[in-house]
C-alpha positions, 0 to 999 in steps of 0.5 A: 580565144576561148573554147566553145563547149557545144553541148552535144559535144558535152560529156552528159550528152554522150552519156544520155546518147549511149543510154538512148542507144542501148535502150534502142538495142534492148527495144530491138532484141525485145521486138526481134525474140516476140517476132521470132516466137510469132513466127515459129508459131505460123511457120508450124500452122498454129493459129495465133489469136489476138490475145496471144500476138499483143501478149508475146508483143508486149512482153518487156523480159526478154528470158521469157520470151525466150522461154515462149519461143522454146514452148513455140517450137512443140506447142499444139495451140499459141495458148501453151505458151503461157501453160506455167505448169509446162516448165521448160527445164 
């Protein structure tokens, strides 16, 4: 009897799910650094606009995000996140 050959048993199947799956990883460390930064922000009583919550949402790097969440931490308003004149160093 011949083997069946299913196709989400085929080796490409694997390969596109483990693809899916780091893509869904990289969606949840984006999502999970845009809220944190958010978070920070209200945690200190610092308003943050509309303006501001779609940009730090929308951001797809996540070494920026990053960046913004250190900015959170001292800021005075949600804009100086994106002051590129304060350099983290």
């Amino acid at each position: 009897m011949a083997a069946v050959q299913y196709f989400w048993r085929h080796p490409l199947a694997e390969q596109v799910r483990e693809e899916g799956r780091e893509e869904g990883r990289e969606q949840g460390r984006l999502e999970d650094r845009a809220g944190m930064t958010l978070r920070i922000l209200e945690w200190r009583g610092i308003p943050v606009p509309d303006f501001v919550r779609e940009r730090v949402q929308g951001c797809t790097d996540l070494r920026q995000l990053g960046v913004w969440a250190r900015r959170a931490l001292h800021a005075s308003d949600a804009a100086e996140l994106f002051d590129d004149e304060r350099g983290i160093r």
